[in-house]
C-alpha positions in Angstrom: 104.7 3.7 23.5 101.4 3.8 24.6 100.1 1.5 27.2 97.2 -0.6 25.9 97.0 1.4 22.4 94.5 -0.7 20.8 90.8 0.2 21.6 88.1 -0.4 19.9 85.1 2.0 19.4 85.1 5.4 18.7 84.0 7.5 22.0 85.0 6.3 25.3 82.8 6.4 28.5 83.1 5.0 31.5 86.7 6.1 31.8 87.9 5.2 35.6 91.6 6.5 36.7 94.1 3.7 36.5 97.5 3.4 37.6 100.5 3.6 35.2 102.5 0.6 35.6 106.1 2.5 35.5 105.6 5.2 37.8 102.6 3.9 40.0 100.8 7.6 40.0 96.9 7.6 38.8 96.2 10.4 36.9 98.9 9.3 34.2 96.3 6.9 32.6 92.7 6.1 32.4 91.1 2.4 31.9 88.7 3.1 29.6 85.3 1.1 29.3 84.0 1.3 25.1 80.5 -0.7 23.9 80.6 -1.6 20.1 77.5 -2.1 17.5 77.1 -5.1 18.9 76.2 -4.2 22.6 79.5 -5.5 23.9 82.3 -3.8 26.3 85.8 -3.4 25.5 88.1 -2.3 28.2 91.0 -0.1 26.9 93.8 2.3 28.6 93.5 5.9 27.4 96.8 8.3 28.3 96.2 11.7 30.5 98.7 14.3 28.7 99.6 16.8 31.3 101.9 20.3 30.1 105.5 19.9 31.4 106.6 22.2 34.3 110.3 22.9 33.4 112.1 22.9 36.4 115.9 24.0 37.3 118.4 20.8 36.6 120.1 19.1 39.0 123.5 20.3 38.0 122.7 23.8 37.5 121.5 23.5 41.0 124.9 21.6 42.7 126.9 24.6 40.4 125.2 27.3 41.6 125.6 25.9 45.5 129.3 25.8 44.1 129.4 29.4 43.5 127.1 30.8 46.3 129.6 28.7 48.5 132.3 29.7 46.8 131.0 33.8 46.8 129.9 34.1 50.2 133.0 33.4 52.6 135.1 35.8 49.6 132.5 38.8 49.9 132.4 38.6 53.8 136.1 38.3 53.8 136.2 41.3 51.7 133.3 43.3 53.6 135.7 42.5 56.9 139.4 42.8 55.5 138.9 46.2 53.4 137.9 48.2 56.8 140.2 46.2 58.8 142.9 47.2 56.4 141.8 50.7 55.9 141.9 50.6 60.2 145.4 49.8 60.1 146.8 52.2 57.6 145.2 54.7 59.8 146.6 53.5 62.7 150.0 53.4 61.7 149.8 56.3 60.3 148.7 58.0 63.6 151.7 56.2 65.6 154.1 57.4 63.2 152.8 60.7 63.3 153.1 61.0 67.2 156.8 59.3 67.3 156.9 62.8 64.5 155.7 65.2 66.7 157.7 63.7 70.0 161.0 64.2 67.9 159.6 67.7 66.5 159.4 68.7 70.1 161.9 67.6 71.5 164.5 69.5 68.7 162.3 72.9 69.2 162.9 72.3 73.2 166.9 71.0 72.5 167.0 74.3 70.7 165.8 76.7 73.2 168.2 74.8 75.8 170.8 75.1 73.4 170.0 79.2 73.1 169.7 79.5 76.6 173.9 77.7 77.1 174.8 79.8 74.6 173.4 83.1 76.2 175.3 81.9 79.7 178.4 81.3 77.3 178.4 84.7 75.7 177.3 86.5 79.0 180.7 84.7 80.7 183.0 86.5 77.8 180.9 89.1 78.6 181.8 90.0 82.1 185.3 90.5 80.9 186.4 94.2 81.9 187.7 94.2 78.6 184.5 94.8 77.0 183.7 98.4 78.8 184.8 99.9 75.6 181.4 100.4 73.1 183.3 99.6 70.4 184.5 96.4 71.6 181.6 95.3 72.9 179.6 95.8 70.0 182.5 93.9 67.8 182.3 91.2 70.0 178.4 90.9 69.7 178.8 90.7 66.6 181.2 88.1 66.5 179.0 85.7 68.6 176.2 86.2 66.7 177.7 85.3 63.7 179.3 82.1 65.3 176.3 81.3 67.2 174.2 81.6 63.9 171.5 84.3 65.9 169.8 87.1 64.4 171.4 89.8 66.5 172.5 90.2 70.2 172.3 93.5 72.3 173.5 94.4 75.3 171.3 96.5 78.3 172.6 97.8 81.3 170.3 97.6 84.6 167.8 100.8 83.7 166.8 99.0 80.1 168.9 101.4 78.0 170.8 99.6 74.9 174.3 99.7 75.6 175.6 97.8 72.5 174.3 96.2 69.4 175.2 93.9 66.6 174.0 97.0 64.4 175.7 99.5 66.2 172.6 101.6 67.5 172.8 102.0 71.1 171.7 104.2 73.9 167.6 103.9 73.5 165.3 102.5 75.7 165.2 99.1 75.4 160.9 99.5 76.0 160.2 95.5 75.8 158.5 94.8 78.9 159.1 91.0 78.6 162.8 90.9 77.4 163.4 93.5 80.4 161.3 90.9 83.0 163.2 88.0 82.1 167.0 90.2 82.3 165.9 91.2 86.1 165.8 87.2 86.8 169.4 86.0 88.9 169.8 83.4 86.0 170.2 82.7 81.6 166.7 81.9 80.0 165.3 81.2 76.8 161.7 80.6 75.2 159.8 81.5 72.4 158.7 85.1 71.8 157.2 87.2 69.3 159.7 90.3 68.8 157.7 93.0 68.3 157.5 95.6 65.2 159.4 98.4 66.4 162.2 96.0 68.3 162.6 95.0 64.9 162.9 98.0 63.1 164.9 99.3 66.2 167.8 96.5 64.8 167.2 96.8 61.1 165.6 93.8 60.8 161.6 94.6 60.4 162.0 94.5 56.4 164.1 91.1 56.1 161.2 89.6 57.9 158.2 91.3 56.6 155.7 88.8 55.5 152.2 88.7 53.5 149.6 86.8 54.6 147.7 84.7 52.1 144.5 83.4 52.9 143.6 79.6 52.2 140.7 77.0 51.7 138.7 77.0 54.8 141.5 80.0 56.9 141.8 83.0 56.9 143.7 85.9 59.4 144.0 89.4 59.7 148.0 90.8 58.3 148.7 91.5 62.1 149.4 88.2 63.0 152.3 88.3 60.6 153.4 91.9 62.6 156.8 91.1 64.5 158.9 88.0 64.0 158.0 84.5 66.7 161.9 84.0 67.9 164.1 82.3 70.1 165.0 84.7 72.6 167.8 84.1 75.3 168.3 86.1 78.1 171.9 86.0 80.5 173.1 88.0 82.9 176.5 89.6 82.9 178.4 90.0 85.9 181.9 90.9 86.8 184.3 89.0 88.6 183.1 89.9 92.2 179.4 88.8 91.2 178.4 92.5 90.1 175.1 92.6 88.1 176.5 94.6 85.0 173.2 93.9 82.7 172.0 91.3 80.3 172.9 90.3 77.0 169.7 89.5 74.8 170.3 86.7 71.9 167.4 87.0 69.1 167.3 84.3 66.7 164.6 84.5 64.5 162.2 81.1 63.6 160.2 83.5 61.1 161.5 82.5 57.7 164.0 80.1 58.9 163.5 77.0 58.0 166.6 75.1 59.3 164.7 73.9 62.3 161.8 72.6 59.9 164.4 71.7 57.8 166.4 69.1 60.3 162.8 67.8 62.0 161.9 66.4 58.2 165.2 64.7 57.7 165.1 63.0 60.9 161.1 61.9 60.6 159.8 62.3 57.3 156.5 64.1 56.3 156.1 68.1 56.3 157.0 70.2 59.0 155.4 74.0 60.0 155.6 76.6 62.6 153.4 79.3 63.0 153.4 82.5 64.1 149.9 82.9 65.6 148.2 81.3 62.7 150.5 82.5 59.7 153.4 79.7 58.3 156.7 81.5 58.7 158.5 78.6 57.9 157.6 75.4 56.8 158.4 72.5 54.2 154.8 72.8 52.9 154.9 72.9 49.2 151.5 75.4 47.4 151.2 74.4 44.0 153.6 76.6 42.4 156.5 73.7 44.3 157.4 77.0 46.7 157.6 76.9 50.5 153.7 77.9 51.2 155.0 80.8 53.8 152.4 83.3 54.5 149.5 80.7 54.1 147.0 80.7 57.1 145.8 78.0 59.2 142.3 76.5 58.7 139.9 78.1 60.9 138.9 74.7 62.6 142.9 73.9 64.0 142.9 78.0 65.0 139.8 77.5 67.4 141.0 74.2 69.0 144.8 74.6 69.0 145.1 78.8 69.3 141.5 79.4 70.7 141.8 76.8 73.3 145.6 76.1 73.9 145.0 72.0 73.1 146.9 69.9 70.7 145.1 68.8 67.3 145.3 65.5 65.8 143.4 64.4 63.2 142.9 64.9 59.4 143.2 68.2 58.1 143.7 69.7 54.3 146.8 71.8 54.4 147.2 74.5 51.5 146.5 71.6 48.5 146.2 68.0 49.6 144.8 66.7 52.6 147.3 64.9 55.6 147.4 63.2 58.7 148.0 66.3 61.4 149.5 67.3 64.6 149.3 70.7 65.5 150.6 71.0 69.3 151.2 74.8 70.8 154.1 77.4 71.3 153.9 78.7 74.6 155.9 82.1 75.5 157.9 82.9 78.8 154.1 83.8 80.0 152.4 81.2 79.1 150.4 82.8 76.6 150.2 80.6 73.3 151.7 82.8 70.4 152.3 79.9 67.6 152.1 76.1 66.8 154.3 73.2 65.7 152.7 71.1 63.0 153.7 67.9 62.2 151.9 66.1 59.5 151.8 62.9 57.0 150.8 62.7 53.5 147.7 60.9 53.1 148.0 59.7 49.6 150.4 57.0 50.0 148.3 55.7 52.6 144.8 56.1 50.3 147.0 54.5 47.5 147.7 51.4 49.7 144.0 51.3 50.6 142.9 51.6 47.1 145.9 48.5 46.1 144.6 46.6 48.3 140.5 46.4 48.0 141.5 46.0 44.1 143.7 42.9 45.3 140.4 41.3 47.3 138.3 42.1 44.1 140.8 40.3 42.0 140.9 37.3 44.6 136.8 37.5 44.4 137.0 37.3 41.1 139.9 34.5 40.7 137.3 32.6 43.5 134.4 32.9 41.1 136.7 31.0 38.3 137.6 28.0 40.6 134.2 27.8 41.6 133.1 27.5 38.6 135.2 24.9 37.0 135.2 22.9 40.5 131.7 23.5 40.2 131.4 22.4 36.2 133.3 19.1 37.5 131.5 18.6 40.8 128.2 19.0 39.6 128.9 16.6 36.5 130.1 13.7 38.4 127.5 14.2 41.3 125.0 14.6 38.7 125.6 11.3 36.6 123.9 9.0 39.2 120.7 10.8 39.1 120.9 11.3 35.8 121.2 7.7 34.9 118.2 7.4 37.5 116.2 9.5 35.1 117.1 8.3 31.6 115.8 4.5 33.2 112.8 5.7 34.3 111.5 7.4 31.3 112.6 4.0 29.8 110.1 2.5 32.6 107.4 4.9 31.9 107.6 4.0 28.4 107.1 0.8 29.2 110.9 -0.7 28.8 111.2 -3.0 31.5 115.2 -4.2 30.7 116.5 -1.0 31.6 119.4 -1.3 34.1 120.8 1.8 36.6 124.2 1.1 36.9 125.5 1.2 40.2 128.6 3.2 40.6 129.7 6.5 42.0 129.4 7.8 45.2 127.7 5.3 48.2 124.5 7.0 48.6 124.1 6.6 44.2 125.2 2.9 44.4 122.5 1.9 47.1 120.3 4.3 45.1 120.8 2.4 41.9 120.9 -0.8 43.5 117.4 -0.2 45.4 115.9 1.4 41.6 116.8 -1.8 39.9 115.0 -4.0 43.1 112.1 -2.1 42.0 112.2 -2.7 37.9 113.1 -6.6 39.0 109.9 -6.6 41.3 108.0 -5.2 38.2 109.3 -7.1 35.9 107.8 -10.2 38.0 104.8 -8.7 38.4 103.8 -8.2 34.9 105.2 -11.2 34.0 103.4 -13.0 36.8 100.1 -11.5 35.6 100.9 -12.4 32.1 100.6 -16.0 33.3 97.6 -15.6 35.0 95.9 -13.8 32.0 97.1 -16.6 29.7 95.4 -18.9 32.0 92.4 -16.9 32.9 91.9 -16.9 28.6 92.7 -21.3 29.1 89.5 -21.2 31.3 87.2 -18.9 29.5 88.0 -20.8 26.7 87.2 -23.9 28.0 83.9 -22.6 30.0 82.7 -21.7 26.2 82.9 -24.9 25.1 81.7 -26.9 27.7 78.3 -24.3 27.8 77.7 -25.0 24.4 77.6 -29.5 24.7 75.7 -29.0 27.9 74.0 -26.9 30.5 75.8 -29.6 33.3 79.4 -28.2 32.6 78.4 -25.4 34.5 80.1 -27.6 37.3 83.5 -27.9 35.9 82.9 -23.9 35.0 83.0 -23.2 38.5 86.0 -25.2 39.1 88.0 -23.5 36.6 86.5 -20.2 38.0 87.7 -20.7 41.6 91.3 -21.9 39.7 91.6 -18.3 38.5 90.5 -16.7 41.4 92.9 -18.5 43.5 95.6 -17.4 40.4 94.4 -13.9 41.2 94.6 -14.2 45.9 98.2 -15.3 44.8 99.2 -12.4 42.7 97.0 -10.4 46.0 99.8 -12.0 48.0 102.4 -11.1 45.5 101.3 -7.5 45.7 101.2 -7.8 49.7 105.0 -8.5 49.4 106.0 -5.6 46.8 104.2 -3.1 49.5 105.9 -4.3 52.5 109.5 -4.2 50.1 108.6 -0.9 49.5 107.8 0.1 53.0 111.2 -0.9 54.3 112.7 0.9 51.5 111.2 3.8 53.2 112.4 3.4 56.4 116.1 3.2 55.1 115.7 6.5 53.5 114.2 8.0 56.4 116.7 6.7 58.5 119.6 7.3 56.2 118.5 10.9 55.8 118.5 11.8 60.1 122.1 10.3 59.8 122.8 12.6 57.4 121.4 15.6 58.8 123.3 14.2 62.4 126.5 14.7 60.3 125.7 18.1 58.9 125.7 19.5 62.9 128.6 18.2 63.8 130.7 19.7 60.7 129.0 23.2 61.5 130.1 23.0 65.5 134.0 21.9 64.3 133.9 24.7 61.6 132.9 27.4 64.6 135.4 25.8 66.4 138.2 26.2 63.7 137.0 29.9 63.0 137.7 30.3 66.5 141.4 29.3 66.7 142.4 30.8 63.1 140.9 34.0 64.4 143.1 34.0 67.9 145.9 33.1 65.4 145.3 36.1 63.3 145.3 38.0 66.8 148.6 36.6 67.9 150.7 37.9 64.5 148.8 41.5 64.9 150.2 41.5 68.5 153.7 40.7 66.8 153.3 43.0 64.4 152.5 45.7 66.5 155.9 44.6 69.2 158.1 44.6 66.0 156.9 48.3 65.8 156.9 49.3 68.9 160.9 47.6 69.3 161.7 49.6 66.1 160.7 52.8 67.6 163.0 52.2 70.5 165.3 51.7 68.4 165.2 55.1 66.4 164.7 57.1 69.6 168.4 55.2 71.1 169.7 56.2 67.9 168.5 59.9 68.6 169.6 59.9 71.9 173.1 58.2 71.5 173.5 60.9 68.6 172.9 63.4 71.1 175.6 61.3 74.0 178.0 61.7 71.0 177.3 65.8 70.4 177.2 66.2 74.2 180.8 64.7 74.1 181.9 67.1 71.2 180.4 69.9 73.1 181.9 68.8 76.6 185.3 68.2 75.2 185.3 71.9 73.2 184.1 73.5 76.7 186.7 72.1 79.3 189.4 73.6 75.8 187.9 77.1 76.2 187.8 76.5 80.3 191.4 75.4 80.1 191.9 78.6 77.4 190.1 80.7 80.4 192.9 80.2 82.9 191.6 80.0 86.5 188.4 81.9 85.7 187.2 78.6 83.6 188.4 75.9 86.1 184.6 75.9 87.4 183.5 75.2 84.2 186.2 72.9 82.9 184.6 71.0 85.9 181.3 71.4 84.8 182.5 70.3 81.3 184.1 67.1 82.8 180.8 65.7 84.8 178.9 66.3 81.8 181.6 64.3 79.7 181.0 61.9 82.2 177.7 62.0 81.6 177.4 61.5 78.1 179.2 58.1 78.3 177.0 57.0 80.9 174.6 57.8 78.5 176.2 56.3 75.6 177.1 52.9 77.6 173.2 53.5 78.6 172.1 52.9 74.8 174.0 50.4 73.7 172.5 48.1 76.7 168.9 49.3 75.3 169.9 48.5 71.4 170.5 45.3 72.5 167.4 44.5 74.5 165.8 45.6 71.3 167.7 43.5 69.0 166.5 40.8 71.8 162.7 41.9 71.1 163.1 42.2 67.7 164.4 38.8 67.1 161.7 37.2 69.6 158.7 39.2 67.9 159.9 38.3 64.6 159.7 34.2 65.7 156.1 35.2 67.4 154.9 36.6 63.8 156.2 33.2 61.8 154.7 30.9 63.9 151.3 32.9 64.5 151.4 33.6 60.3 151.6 29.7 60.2 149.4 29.1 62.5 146.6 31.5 60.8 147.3 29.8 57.3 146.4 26.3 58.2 143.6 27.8 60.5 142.1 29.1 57.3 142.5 25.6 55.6 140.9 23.9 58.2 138.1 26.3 57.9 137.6 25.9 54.2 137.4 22.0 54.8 135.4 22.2 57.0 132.9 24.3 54.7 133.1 22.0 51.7 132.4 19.1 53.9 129.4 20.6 55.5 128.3 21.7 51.3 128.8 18.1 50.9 126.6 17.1 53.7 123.8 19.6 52.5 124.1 17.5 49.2 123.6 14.3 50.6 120.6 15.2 52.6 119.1 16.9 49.8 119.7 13.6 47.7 118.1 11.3 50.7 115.2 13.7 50.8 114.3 12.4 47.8 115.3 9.0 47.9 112.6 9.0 50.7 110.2 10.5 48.8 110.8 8.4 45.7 110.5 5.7 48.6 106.7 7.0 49.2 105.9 7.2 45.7 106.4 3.0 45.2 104.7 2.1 48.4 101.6 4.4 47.6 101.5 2.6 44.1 101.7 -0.7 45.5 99.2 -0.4 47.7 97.1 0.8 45.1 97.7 -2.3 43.0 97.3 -4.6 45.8 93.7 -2.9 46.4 93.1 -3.9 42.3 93.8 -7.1 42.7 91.5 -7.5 45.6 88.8 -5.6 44.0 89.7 -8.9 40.7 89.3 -11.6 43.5 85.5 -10.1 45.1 84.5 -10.5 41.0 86.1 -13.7 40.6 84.1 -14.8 43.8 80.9 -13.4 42.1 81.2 -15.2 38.9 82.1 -18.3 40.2 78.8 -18.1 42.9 77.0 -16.7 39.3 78.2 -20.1 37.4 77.3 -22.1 40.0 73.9 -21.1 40.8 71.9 -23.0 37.9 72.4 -25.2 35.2 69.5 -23.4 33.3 71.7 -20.4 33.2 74.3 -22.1 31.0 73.6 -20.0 28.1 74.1 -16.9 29.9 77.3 -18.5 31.5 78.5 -18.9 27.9 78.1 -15.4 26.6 79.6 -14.7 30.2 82.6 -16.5 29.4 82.8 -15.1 25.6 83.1 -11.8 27.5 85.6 -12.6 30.5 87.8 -14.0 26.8 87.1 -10.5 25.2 88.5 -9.3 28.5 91.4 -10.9 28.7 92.4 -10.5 25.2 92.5 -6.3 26.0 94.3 -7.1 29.2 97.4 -9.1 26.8 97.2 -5.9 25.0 97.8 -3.4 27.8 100.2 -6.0 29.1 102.1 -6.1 25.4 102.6 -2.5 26.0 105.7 -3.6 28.2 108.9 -5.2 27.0 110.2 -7.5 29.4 112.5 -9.8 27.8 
């Protein structure tokens, strides 16, 4: 509904900016000044149509805050946990793989040891006068090397020359500089050697052991570094009864294409196991892609200049033969020092990228299981925070369309019950106001009417025109006075919002300092269960290497027990050793007592880190709830503020358009002032007082009719 529709006249001119009564902004309507045939004015309102900026709702807005909040801490949770996760798959990984390579090296050391006792042992039966005889000797070599699981064993006397074999070729030159450097020394010793070609073919051996070398991705080497055979070679003297140096016996057992020792470090530690012979496999649990032991294949050329160029230990990730693992390549060390192999440990990475891979789809399926809360929270939230405002809107289009009943009701949250409380405040103070001036217009038309007839008996009515003049203009500086009032109502309005929205703002600080503060102690919760985590592993690993070594207090016992038989067995030449035998029994259940203290410290640790990791889990879960409260309150905040923001400005809006009404009325008493002074002036003017009073009627009567624009009952 237009306000003040009826005009009359065709063109209008003398259009001045008015002020709509519903909103209180100018450029909404025009009063409108139109002059019929007749020479007379006719005041009329004429409506500004402005195009419609379309602008984002309110509860689009509140549900895309709902997601955005909802989106952000998910992505930066997944930005930080998917690194920090991928961190710690590589880190155990790399703990498990050095307990790996401890437990490698110490069975390749225990098995040297155990060459070099067996080498004493055999050297002891040795001294025997009853093994002058070739044919005995080499019988008995023979037997020992098929108990002790070697190779072969030879015999030298003290010039190097082979005196007996387990193949039965004796009398040559033994012609192995090292083998005859470590039989010079006064006592048995073992390490790692490579047996040359010709020693092999020497013993009938250099064809069993042949190997090819196959090059691989990124390695290659030349066949020589396959030549000869990387052993375990033990070295005893023999001496007779009177401490005689007879010669040495020589023990060869051969690593090259026996994988028992690879064999026994997998079952103990899991993962794939290699030795090398310079930079050639010659035994291994490596699998090529046939499902064959990859023998023959050739180290990559990167692990051959760090490990055999420059005598360190590699760690890191390599690709071996077909996949790619977590690696430890430490190396084999002769009796001179010189390297001449390497033990590899390693770890399939796969089940560790697999576990990567689970778990960043886990955080996208969280992300996307966040997005679908968020949006029905934010459906719901955003609809019920909505209404108020809303409702808010709906009344004042009603308002603008001149509907003066409408009623906001006043429910919801605080902030939308004062705001709809205040709104209807406003519509009551309009609805006085054009009632108000209803009145006075009703009255203003009284007086005109009464100023036309009293000009028309007689020019001396001009008197009582006056009166009736200064009536209405006193009607007019008490509607001034009324309008003094709505500003000042509008003013303190103002400074509720303005004050409402600093306390507002106040509380949106304080949630972000207690959410920092939260953040802080979920994160030193978080840091608590990794440091329990990381006990429970460390306790387990004690554990496993108490079970290895109580294994070994067990075997030591075996051994002890089957040594003091064969001392007793040996008559009076063994009772030095059946004492030997009986301190090292001894010593084994020191050792065994030893462990079962330590397994139950552990069980102590383990128990203990296990209560650490509940309470610290616990304690990180309601951290993170605290945090997430904290967030929604401080959204909740941000929505009140932005709400107040406009309250005030809403608040701004009134007080400008009361002012500007108050300035109208003024402007109405200065022309009432005028007339009255006009009337006054001269009875001889009575004539022209009456057409003036035909027009203040005419005016009047458009007034009513802008006025009619508005329904207030």
């Amino acid at each position: 509904m237009l306000f003040g529709q009826r005009r009359i006249g065709e063109v209008p001119r003398g259009c001045r900016k008015g002020v709509h009564p519903s909103t209180g902004i100018a450029p909404k309507v025009e009063l409108c000044r139109h002059i019929d045939d007749a020479g007379h004015t006719h005041d009329g309102i004429k409506r500004k149509v402005h195009p419609v900026k379309r602008a984002t709702t309110l509860k689009t807005r509140l549900l895309i805050s709902f997601i955005v909040a909802a989106l952000v801490p998910l992505i930066v949770a997944t930005v930080l946990a998917v690194p920090w996760f991928q961190s710690s798959i590589q880190g155990e990984a790399q703990r498990t793989l050095s307990t790996n390579a401890t437990v490698a090296h110490e069975l390749f050391a225990e098995r040297i040891n155990d060459r070099r006792d067996q080498m004493s042992a055999v050297a002891s039966i040795l001294s025997s006068s009853d093994f002058r005889d070739p044919a005995k000797l080499d019988a008995e070599l023979r037997r020992q090397a098929s108990a002790l699981s070697m190779t072969y064993l030879f015999y030298i006397d003290d010039k190097g020359i082979v005196r007996g074999t387990t193949s039965g070729t004796e009398g040559q030159p033994l012609d192995w500089p090292v083998i005859e450097k470590l039989a010079a020394g006064p006592r048995a010793v073992a390490a790692s050697e490579v047996v040359p070609e010709q020693q092999l073919a020497m013993f009938d051996k250099a064809s069993g052991l042949a190997l090819a070398v196959k090059a691989t991705e990124g390695g290659s080497a030349p066949q020589q570094e396959a030549d000869g055979a990387l052993s375990i070679v033990g070295v005893a003297p023999v001496k007779d009864a009177r401490g005689t140096r007879l010669g040495a016996v020589v023990g060869v057992s051969a690593i090259k294409k026996d994988n028992s020792l690879v064999d026994s470090i997998v079952s103990k530690v899991g993962g794939v196991a290699t030795i090398f012979q310079n930079g050639v496999r010659v035994t291994t649990t490596v699998k090529d892609d046939t499902g064959a032991r990859a023998i023959g294949t050739v180290v990559s050329d990167k692990v051959r200049a760090v490990t055999l160029g420059s005598g360190k230990t590699y760690n890191g990730e390599a690709f071996v033969v077909n996949r790619s693992y977590f690696t430890y390549y430490e190396p084999i060390l002769n009796s001179a020092d010189k390297v001449v192999g390497m033990l590899f440990v390693g770890l399939d990475q796969a089940p560790y990228t697999k576990s990567s891979n689970d778990f960043t789809l886990a955080m996208g399926m969280v992300m996307v299981l966040g997005v679908g809360v968020a949006l029905a929270f934010g459906f719901f939230g955003s609809a019920q925070m909505s209404a108020p405002f809303i409702a808010v809107s709906d009344a004042a289009q009603h308002i603008a369309d001149g509907d003066l009943t409408v009623v906001v009701p006043q429910t919801g949250f605080r902030e939308a019950v004062a705001m709809g409380g205040a709104f209807n405040t406003m519509v009551r103070g309009l609805h006085e106001l054009i009632s108000s001036t209803r009145r006075s217009v009703r009255g203003l038309e009284s007086v005109a009417n009464d100023i036309a007839s009293a000009s028309a008996i007689e020019a001396d009515s001009a008197t009582s025109q006056a009166s009736a003049v200064a009536e209405a203009t006193a009607t007019i500086e008490e509607l001034d006075r009324s309008f003094v009032a709505v500003t000042e109502g509008a003013k303190r309005v103002l400074d509720i919002a303005e004050d409402s929205l600093e306390v507002a703002d106040s509380g949106r600080e304080a949630v972000q300092d207690s959410a920092t503060h939260i953040t802080r102690l979920s994160n030193g919760a978080i840091a608590t269960l990794e440091a329990a985590g990381h006990l429970a592993s460390v306790a387990d690993d004690i554990d496993q290497v108490t079970f290895v070594i109580g294994s070994i207090a067990e075997q030591t016992k075996i051994l002890a027990l089957n040594a003091a038989i064969e001392a007793a067995r040996a008559g009076d030449a063994g009772k030095g050793f059946g004492v030997v035998a009986t301190e090292i029994r001894s010593l084994a259940d020191s050792v065994s007592t030893s462990v079962s203290r330590i397994e139950g410290l552990v069980r102590t640790i383990q128990g203990a880190s296990k209560e650490l990791a509940a309470t610290a889990e616990q304690q990180a879960e309601l951290g993170e709830t605290s945090v997430q409260e904290s967030k929604r309150t401080r959204d909740k905040f941000d929505e009140i503020y932005e709400r107040m923001n406009r309250t005030a400005s809403a608040a701004r809006e009134i007080a400008t358009a009361a002012a500007q009404q108050q300035s109208a009325a003024r402007q109405i008493v200065q022309v009432m002032h005028q007339v009255s002074a006009g009337v006054s002036s001269t009875a001889s003017a009575s004539r022209q007082l009456a057409g003036a009073a035909s027009d203040i009627k005419r005016e009047t009567g458009s007034l009513s009719g802008g006025l009619g624009g508005f329904k207030v009952d």
